[in-house]
Every structure is written in C-alpha cells, then in structure tokens.
C-alpha positions as CSV (number, residue, x, y, z in Angstrom):
1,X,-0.7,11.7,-54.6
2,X,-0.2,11.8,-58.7
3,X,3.5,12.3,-60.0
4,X,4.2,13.1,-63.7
5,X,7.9,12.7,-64.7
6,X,8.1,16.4,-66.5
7,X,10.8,18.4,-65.5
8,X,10.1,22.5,-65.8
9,X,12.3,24.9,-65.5
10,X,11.5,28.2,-62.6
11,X,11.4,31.1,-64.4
12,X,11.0,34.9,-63.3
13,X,10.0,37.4,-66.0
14,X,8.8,41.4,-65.6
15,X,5.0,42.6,-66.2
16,X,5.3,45.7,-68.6
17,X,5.0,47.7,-65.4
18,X,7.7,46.5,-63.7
19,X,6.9,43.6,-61.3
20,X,8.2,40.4,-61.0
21,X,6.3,37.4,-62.0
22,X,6.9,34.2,-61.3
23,X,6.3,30.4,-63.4
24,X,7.6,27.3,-64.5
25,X,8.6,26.9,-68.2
26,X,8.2,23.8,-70.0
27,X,10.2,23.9,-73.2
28,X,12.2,22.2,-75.7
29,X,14.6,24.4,-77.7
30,X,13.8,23.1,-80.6
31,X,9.5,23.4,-80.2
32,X,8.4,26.9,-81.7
33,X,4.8,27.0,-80.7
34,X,3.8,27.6,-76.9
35,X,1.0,27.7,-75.2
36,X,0.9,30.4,-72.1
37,X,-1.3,29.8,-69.6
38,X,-3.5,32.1,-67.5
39,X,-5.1,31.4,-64.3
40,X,-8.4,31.8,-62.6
41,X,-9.4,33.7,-59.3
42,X,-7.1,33.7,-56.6
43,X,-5.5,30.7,-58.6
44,X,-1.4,30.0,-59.3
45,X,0.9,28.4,-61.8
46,X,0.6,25.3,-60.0
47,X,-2.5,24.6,-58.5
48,X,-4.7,23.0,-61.0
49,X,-3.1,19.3,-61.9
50,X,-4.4,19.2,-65.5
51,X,-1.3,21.7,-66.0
52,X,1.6,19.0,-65.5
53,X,-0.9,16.3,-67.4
54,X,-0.4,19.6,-69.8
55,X,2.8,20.0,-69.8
56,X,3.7,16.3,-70.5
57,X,2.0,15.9,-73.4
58,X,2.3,19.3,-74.9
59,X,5.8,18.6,-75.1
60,X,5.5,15.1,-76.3
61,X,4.1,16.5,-79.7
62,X,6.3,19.8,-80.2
63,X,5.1,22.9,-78.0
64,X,6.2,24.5,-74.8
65,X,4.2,25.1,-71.6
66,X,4.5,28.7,-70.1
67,X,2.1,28.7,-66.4
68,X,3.0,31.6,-64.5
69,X,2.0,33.9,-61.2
70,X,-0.1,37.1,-62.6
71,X,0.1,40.0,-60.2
72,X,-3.5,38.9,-58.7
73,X,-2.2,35.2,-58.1
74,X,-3.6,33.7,-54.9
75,X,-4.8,35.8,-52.1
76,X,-2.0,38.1,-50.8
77,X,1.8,37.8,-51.7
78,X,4.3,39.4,-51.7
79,X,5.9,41.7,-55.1
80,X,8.4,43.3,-56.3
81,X,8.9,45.9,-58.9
82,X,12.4,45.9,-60.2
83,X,13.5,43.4,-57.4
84,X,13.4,46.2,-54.6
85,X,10.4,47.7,-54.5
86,X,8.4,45.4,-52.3
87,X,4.5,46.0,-52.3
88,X,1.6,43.2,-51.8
89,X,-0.1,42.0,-54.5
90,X,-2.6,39.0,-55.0
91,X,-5.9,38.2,-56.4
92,X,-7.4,39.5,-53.0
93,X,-6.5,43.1,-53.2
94,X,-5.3,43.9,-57.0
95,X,-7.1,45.0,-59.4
96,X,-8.2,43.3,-62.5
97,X,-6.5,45.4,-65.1
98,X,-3.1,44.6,-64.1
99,X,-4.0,41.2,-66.3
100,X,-3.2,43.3,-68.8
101,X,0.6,43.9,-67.9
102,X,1.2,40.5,-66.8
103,X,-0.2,38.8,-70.3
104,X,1.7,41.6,-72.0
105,X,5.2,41.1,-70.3
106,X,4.7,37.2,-70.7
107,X,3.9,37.4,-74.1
108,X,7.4,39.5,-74.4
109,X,9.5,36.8,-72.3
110,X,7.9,34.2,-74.5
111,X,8.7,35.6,-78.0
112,X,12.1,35.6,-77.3
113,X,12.0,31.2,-78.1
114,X,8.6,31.2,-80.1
115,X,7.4,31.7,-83.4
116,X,4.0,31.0,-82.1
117,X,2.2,32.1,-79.2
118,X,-1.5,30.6,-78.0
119,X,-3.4,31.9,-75.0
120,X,-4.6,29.5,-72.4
121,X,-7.2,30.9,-70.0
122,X,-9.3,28.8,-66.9
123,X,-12.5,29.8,-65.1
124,X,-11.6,33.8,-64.5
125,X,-8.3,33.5,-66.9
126,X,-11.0,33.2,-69.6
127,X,-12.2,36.8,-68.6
128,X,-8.7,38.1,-68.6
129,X,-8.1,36.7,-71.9
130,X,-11.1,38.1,-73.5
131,X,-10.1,41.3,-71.9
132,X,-6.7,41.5,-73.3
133,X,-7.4,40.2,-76.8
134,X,-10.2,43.1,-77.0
135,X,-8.7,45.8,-75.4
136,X,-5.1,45.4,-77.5
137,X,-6.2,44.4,-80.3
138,X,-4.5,41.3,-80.4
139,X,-5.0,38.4,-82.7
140,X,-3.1,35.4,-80.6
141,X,-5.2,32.7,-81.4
142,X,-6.9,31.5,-77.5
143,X,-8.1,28.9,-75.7
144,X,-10.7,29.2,-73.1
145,X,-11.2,26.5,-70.5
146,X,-14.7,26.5,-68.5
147,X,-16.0,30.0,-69.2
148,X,-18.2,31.3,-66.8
149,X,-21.2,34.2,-66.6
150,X,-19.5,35.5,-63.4
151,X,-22.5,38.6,-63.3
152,X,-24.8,35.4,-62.7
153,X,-23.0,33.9,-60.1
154,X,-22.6,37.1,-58.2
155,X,-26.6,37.7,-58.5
156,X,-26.8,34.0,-57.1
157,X,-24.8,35.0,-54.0
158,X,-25.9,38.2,-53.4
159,X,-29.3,37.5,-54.0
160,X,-31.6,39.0,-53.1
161,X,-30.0,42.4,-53.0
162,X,-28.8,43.4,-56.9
163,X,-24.9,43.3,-58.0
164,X,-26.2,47.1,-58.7
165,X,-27.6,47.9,-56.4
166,X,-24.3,46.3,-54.3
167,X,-22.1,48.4,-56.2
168,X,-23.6,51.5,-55.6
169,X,-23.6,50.5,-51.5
170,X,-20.0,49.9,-51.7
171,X,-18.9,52.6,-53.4
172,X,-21.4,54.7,-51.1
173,X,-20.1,53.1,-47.6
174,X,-17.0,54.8,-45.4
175,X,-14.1,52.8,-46.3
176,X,-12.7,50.9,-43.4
177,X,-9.7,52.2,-41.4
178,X,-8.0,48.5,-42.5
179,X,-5.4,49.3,-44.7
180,X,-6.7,46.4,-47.2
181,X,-10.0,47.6,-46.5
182,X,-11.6,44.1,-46.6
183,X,-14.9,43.4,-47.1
184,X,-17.3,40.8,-45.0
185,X,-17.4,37.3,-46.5
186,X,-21.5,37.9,-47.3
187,X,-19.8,40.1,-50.0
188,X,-18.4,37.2,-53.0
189,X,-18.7,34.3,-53.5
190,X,-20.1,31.0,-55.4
191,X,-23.6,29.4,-54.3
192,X,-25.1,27.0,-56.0
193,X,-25.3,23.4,-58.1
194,X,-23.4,22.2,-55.0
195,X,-20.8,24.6,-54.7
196,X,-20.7,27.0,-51.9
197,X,-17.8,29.2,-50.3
198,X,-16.7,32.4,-49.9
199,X,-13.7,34.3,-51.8
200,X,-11.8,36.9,-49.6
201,X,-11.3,40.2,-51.1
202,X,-11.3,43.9,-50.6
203,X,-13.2,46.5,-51.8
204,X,-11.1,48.3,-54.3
205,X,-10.6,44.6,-55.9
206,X,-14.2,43.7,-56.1
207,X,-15.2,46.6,-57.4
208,X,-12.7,46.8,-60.1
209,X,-14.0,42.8,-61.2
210,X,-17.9,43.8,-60.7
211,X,-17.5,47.1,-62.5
212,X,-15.1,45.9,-65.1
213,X,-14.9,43.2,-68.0
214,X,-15.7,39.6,-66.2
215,X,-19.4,40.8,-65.6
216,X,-19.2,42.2,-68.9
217,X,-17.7,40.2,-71.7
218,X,-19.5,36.7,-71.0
219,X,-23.1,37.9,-69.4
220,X,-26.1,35.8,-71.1
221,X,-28.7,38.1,-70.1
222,X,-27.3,41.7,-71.4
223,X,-25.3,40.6,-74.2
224,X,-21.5,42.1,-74.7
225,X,-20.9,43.5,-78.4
226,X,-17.4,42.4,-79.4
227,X,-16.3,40.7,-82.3
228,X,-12.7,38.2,-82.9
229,X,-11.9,36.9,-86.0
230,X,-9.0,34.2,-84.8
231,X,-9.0,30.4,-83.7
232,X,-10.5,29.7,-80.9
233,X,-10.9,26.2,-78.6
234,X,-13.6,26.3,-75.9
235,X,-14.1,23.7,-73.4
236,X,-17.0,23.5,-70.9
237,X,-18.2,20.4,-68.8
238,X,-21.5,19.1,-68.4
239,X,-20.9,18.8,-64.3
240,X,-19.3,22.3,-63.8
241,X,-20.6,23.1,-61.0
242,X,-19.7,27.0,-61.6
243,X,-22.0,26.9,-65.0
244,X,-25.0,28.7,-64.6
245,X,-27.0,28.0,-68.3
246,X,-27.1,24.8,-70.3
247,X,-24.1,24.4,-72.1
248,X,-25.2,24.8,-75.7
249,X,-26.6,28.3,-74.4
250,X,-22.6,29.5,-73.4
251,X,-21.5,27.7,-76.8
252,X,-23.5,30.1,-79.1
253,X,-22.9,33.0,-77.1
254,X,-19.4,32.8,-77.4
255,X,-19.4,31.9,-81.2
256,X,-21.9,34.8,-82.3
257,X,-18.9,36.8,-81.0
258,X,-15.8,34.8,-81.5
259,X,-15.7,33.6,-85.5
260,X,-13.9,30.5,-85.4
261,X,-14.2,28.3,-82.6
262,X,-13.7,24.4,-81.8
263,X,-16.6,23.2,-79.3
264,X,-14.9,20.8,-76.7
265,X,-18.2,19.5,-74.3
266,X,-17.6,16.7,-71.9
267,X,-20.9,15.8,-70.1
268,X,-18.9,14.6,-67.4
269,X,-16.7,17.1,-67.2
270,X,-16.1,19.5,-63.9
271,X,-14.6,23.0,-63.8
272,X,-10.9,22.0,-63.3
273,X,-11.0,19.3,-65.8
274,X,-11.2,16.7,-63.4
275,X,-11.7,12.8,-65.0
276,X,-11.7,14.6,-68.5
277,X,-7.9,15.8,-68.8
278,X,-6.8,13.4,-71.1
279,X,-9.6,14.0,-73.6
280,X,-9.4,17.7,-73.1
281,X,-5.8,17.8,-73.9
282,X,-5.9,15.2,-76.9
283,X,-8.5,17.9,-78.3
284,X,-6.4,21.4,-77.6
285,X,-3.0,19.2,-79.9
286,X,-5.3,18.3,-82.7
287,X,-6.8,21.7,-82.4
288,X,-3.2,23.3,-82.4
289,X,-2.0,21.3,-85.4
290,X,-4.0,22.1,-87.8
C-alpha cells in the first residue's frame, strides 16, 4: 500500500443545478492557481493514485488541487439537490450533459480562492472537458490526460454489429419494466490490446454518451470541426492499452483543432499513469509556469 503525507481538506460544493458534489481540496491560501480535476467513466475523486502524487507536488511549487465527485461519479450513488431532495445519480444511469453543471459549479466554488483556474481531464474527463470548453465558450486553459477515440472502442466491442446500427436498436427496443432500465453487459465495454471488461449502464445513459460528444469530439475516422485557441498539455502513453491509433496519429488530431498544445508521450506509459507519474507531473508544473 503507497501513503503520501498530503493532508486535503473534504469539501462539498453545488452543480449549477442544484446537487451536491463531493471532493477533497488541496490548497494553500496563499497559492492562486488551481488545477480542477475531472474524472473518467464511472471513475471518483479518489480512485486513480497519480492524484495524491498530484496533489503533493502541485502544492510543493504554488497551486491547489480541486478532485471532486461529478454527478456521473462511479456506478450508482446516492444525490442530493439542495441537501433534501434525494435522487440516484452515477456514471451508470446519468447522462453525460450534466458534466456540464458539475464543471460549471466547480469552476464557481473554485473562483472564490483563485485567480487562475486550469482544467484537468482523464480518459472520459478528456471528453467532458472538450465538451464544456466548446459548448460554453470557455477559454480555461486544459489539460487532457490519455485521450481516447471512444466511437472506436465501442465499434471494437460491438463489432460486428455498427455503434449505428446499435443505436437505432436501442432506441427501437421496448424499454424494460426495470426502473434503471439496464442494458445486457454485450452492450459497452472495452476489448482489446489486452484489456477486456464490461461497463454497467442503462439505456438512457449509453445513449446520451453514443449519441453525444465522446463519440464525437475525438473520432479519427470522421473528423470533428472545432477550433480552441488556449494552452493546452496532452499526455498519452505508448502502453495505453485503451489507445486505438499510434500515438503521433491522436497528437495531430488534437493539435489541427486545439492551437497551442504541449505533447507529453511516455512510451512506457499506461492509461492511469502508471510507472510514469513523476515525469508526467514534472511536465504539467513546467507547463503551468510558463
């Protein structure tokens, strides 16, 4: 088991609809720039241990940590709007959108201590990013940590039938008398370059991620028109197994539509970083000092 001494603080903090989200705050009072991290699919404000390697050495040089529970953290949990209106939420049945609110309201909690404000996003976070930068209008300067072409990786699991022609069946089928309405596991998932598991989910939240911007914004083969003119770092590994074209091939997609960005490859890197988080990090703090 791997301890870092870095003591965080619990926070809770409203979505601009509402609902209670949950993190841990790094910060110094005195540090003006933070960094706000997003997580992937069915991920948390924990789970991923490059964050306390993070959060250590973020501080160290002068800028505050925010990692924090979107509404589609997880699989199912439990939320709250205005701390009495329970409802279920998780990354299992809520749809992608809500990213939306949650960046928005932690963006609003944040301001109140920073004069700066980066976006961190990994694996799916990257998507939800992209999304929110694009659809706002927002110029936060971004980091995106092992961007994937999630249309390709559907196609490789629900190969040989098309994500089309899948999304027409779902939408076509009876719903089920569940109240989740989940779908069978054949439905999503990862397959392939050794990976291979399933990822829970219902209907209503499948559709909204195949319809919607992550098989959209970064898809190789039918190209996404969208243009930002900030900062950007982008890290991919050479042994993510979640990768599904050569590096360089991800690289200039992203910087024929993203106008500034910082290339961080590791060939022996994974998709959580791991055996490469001290050399990612050291890049991100030269990259947000300049």
């Amino acid at each position: 088991m791997h301890r870092y001494k870095i003591l965080g603080e619990l926070i809770t903090f409203n979505n601009t609809q509402g609902l209670d989200l949950d993190g841990i705050l790094y910060q110094n009072d005195t540090n003006k720039t933070t960094i706000i991290h997003i997580h992937g699919s069915l991920g948390n404000f924990y789970q991923n241990q490059f964050l306390r390697l993070m959060a250590k050495h973020y501080l160290n040089v002068g800028i505050n940590l925010l990692s924090f529970n979107l509404g589609c953290h997880d699989g199912v949990g439990e939320g709250y709007l205005y701390e009495n209106d329970f409802k279920y939420i998780g990354g299992s049945i809520t749809d992608f959108s809500t990213c939306i609110f949650d960046i928005e309201g932690a963006i609003n909690f944040t301001s109140q201590f920073s004069e700066r404000i980066i976006l961190q996003g990994h694996s799916l976070g990257c998507d939800r990013i992209l999304h929110f930068l694009i659809s706002q209008k927002k110029n936060y300067d971004f980091i995106l940590l092992a961007p994937c072409d999630s249309y390709q990786l559907q196609a490789n699991w629900i190969a040989p039938e098309t994500v089309e022609a899948q999304i027409e069946r779902l939408k076509a089928e009876a719903k089920s008398e569940d109240i989740f309405d989940w779908l069978p596991s054949r439905e999503y998932g990862i397959r392939g370059n050794g990976e291979n598991y399933v990822i829970p989910i219902t209907r209503k939240a499948l559709l909204s991620i195949i319809q919607g911007p992550p098989y959209r914004l970064i898809r190789i083969g039918n190209p996404s028109k969208f243009s930002l003119k900030q900062r950007a770092l982008i890290y991919i590994g050479g042994k993510d197994a979640l990768q599904t074209e050569p590096s360089e091939v991800m690289f200039k997609y992203l910087e024929e539509r993203i106008h500034d960005v910082t290339r961080v490859y590791v060939p022996q890197g994974a998709h959580s970083l791991e055996g490469c988080e001290y050399e990612v990090i050291e890049k991100i703090i030269k990259w947000t000092m300049i």
